[in-house]
C-alpha positions as CSV (number, residue, x, y, z in Angstrom):
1,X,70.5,217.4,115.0
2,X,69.2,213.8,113.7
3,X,71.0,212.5,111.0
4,X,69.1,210.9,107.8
5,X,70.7,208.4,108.2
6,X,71.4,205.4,110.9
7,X,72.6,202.0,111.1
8,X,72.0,199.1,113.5
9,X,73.4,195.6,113.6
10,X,71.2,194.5,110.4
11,X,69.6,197.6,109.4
12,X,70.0,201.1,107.5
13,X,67.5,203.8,109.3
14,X,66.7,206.7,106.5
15,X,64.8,209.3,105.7
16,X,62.0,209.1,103.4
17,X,62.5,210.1,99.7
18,X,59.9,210.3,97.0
19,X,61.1,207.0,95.7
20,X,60.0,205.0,98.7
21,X,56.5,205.1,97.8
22,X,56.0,201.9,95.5
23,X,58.3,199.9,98.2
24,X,56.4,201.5,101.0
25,X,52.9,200.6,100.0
26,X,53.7,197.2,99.0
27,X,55.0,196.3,102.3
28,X,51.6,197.9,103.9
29,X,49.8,196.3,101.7
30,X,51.3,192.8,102.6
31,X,50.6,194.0,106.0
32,X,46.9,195.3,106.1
33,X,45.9,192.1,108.3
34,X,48.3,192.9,111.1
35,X,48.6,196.4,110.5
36,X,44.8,197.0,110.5
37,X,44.3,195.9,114.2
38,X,46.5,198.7,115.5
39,X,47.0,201.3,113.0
40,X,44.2,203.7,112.3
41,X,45.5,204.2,109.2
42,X,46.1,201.0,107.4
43,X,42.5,200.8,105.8
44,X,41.8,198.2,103.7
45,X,41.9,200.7,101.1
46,X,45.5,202.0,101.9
47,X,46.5,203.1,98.3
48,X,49.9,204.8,96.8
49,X,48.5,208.2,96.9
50,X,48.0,207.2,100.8
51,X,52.4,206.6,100.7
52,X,53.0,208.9,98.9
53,X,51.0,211.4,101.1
54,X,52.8,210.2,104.2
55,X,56.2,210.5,102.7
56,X,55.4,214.1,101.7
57,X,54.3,215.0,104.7
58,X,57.3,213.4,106.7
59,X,59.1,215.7,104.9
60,X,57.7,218.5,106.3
61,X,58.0,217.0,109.7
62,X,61.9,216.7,108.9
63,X,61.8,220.5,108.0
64,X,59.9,221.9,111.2
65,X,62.0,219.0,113.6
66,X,59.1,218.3,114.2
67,X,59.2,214.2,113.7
68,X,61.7,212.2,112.4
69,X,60.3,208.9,110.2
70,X,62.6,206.5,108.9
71,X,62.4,203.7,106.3
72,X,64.1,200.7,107.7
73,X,65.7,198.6,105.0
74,X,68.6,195.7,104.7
75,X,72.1,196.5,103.4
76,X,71.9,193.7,101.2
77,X,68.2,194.7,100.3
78,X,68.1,198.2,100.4
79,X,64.7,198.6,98.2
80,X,62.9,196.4,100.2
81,X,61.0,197.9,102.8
82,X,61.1,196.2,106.2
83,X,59.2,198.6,107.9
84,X,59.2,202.1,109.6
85,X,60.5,204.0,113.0
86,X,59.9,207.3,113.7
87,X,60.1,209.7,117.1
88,X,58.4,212.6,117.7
89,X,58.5,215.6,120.7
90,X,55.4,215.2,122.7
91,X,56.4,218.0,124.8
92,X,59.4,220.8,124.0
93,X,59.1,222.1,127.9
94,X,59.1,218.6,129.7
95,X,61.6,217.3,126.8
96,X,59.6,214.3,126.2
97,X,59.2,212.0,123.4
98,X,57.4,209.3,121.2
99,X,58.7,206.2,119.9
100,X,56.6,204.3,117.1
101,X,57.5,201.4,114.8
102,X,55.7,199.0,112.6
103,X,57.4,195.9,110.7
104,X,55.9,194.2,107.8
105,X,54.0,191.0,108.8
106,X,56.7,188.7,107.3
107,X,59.6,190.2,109.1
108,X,58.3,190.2,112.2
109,X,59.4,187.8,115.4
110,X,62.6,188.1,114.6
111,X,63.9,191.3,116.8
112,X,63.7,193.7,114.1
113,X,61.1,196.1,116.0
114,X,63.5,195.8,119.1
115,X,67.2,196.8,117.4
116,X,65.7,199.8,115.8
117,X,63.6,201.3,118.4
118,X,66.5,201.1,120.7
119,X,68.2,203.2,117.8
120,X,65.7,205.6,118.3
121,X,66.1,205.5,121.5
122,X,69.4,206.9,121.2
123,X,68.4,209.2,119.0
124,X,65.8,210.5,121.6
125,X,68.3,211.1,124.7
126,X,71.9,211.6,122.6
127,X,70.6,213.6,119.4
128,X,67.3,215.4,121.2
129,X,68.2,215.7,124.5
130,X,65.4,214.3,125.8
131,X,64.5,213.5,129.7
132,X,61.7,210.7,128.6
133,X,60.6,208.4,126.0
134,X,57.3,207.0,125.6
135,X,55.8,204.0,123.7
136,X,51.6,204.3,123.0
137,X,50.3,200.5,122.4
138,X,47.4,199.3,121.9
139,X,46.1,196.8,124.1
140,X,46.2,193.4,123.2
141,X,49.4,193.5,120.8
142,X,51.8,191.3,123.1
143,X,54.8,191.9,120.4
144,X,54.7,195.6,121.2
145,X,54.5,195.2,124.7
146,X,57.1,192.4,124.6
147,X,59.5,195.5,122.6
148,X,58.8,197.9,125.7
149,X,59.9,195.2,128.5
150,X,62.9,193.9,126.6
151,X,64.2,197.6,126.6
152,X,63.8,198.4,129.6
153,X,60.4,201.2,129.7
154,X,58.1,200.9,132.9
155,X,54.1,200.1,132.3
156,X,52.6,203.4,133.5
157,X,49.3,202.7,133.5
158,X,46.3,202.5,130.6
159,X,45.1,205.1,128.5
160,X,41.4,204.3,128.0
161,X,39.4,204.9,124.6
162,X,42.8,206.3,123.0
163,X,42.7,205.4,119.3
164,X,39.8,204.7,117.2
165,X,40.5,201.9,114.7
166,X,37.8,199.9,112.9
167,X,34.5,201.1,114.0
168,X,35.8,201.0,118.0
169,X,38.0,202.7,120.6
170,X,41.3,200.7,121.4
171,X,42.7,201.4,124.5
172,X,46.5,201.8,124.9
173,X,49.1,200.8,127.3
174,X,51.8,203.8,128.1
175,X,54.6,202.6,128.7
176,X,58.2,204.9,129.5
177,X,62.1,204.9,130.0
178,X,63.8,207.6,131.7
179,X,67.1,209.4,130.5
180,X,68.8,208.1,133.8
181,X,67.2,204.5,133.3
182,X,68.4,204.3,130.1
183,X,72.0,205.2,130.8
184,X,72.0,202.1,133.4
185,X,70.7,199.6,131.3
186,X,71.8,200.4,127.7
187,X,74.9,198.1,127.7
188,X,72.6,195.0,129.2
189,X,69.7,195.6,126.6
């Protein structure tokens, strides 16, 4: 089972509640720049209703263990919204999963992206049980990429025409870590 919550060095994990909306939106909204070049769904016209849909329908996800989303926030801070982390089974039978993250723009380059996505990286081999982990990015976002090879995943290759995000298809990198992988590196990353 996941827990709602988790902590890292500088960060509480949680689940989503109803209350997260304002805190969510405003840190898209701050965001739309960034966000907009990778995420299909930070439109320029990204509203609350769009929050409070998401958080609603994380829920759900929580109740079928389906995904697990988390709001990543400060101790010190804990209504400001930092960003979010989720993981999700791609595949029950081959016990696979997905990592994804976003930070807001004026928290990023400072690590945050890579402490709590190796959290979740726990979560995916100690909580799931699962045998791999995949990150999806989108071509041309070096941070994201720069995330996957400070932890350790491999580069499998290039999915072509993956997402479509402002008028045109974005191709992804796939990139992996393996249960076994993980277990030898974990202390060093």
């Amino acid at each position: 089972m996941v827990p709602e919550t988790l902590t890292t060095e500088r960060f509480v994990l949680r689940r989503f509640a109803r209350r997260d909306a304002d805190s969510l939106h405003d840190a898209v909204s701050a965001s739309l720049p960034d966000l907009g070049r990778w995420m299909p769904w930070a439109h320029e016209r990204y509203g609350k209703e769009d929050a409070v849909a998401y958080i609603r329908d994380s829920g759900q996800s929580w109740k079928e263990g389906r995904a697990y989303d988390f709001a990543i926030r400060r101790p010190q801070q804990p209504d400001h919204h930092v960003g979010n982390v989720s993981i999700w089974t791609v595949s029950r039978l081959g016990r696979v999963a997905e990592i994804g993250y976003w930070i807001r723009s004026d928290e990023t380059s400072a690590g945050a992206a890579t402490e709590v996505t190796r959290r979740m990286i726990r979560v995916g081999f100690d909580d799931l049980l699962m045998h791999k982990i995949n990150l999806r990015i989108a071509a041309g976002n070096r941070a994201s990429e720069r995330v996957a090879e400070k932890l350790g995943f491999s580069r499998e290759g290039i999915l072509r025409e993956e997402l479509f995000i402002r008028n045109r298809w974005v191709d992804h990198t796939l990139y992996s870590l393996l249960e076994r992988e993980w277990r030898q590196v974990r202390n060093r990353v």
